[in-house]
Each structure stands twice: as structure tokens, then as C-alpha cells.
Steps between C-alpha positions, in 0.01 A plus 500: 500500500603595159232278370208626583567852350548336177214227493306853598639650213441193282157423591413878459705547172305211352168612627589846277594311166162291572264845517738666232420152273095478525533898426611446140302149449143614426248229656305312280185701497701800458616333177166437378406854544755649323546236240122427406269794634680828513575463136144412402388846748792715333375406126122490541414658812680789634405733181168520665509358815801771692541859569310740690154423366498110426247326285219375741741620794748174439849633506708206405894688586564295806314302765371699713303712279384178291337329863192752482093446475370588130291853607184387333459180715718489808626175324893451488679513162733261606405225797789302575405134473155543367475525139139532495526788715739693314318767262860491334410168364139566406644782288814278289285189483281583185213268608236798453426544902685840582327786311852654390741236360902561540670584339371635161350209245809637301735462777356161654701274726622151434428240622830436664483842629184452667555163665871641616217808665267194625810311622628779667182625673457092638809529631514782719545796275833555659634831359877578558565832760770701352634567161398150359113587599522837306327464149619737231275634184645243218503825248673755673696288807370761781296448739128578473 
């Protein structure tokens, strides 16, 4: 009888250090995010594009407020999957078909940076919940 209570206590104990271990292990896209395109948002974009009035409405300081429709056409700024679809894109790409080119011609994107924004929108757009998914102004480290 004493064996059950343990292999209970086992199986349950192990199930804990399993959840406790994918807790601190950040998933791949989650690595992505915070190694390739919060770092291109916190240096180029949030200056502009966080606070309480946002350049074209885009408020790039976490998810949720990044997943909305651009106010002049209903389009989304971000379109998980669809590049073409993502005003975001039209904006960084510099190929003279959105009428206000991001950032500034002084401040212009790589080209790493932008395919690491293409790659990411292809792939899902996955952005982290939590403190991981929070993007901080570069300059002064608060958030916008």
C-alpha cells in the first residue's frame, strides 16, 4: 500500500519540475521575438510608434495593442502570416509603395532588420505575453 502514495507523489512531483522547466525555457518563437524584433521596435520604432497618441494609431509596447487596423484603411498593421497584408511591411520596405516610409530616411532599417520583420510576420508574428512581450523606449528604458 505504501507504494502507491509514493508513485502518486512521484508522478505528481515530476509533473511540477516539468511545468516549473518549460516556465524558464522560452519557446523558440519566443526567442525570435525577443532576440530579433523587440530590439529592432525598441531602437527604431517605439519613439514614435507608443504612448497615448501613437503615430498612425500603431502602438508597438506589447501585442495586444500592436494587432490593430491602421485608422485610415481598416487594413491591419501587422497580419500574421501575410506579409503583403501587413501595412507594417509596406512602411519598412523602402520600395516607394506606402506614401510614408519608416522609419525616417535618416533612421532607415537594414536589411537584416527587415527580413528578421518579414521572417517574423511569415511565421506567425508570435509575440511573447508577459514581461518578455513588453517593449521598452531604447533611450530612456520606460515604457511608452
Amino acid at each position: 500500500m505504501k507504494l502507491f502514495p509514493l508513485a502518486t507523489l512521484g508522478v505528481a512531483l515530476l509533473s511540477v519540475l516539468a511545468a516549473c522547466a518549460s516556465l524558464t525555457k522560452p519557446s523558440a518563437s519566443d526567442r525570435y521575438f525577443i532576440e530579433q524584433v523587440k530590439p529592432v521596435f525598441e531602437a527604431h520604432c517605439l519613439r514614435c510608434h507608443s504612448g497615448e497618441l501613437p503615430a498612425a494609431g500603431l502602438d508597438l509596447s506589447n501585442g495586444a495593442r500592436a494587432m490593430v487596423s491602421h485608422r485610415a484603411t481598416g487594413g491591419q498593421f501587422i497580419v500574421p502570416g501575410n506579409v503583403e497584408a501587413s501595412y507594417l511591411l509596406r512602411a519598412i520596405a523602402r520600395n516607394g509603395t506606402h506614401p510614408k516610409l519608416m522609419p525616417r530616411a535618416d533612421l532607415s532599417l537594414t536589411d537584416d532588420q527587415i527580413g528578421a520583420l518579414t521572417e517574423w510576420i511569415e511565421d506567425g508574428a508570435h509575440w511573447p505575453s508577459g514581461p518578455a512581450g513588453e517593449l521598452h523606449h531604447v533611450a530612456t528604458g520606460e515604457n511608452r
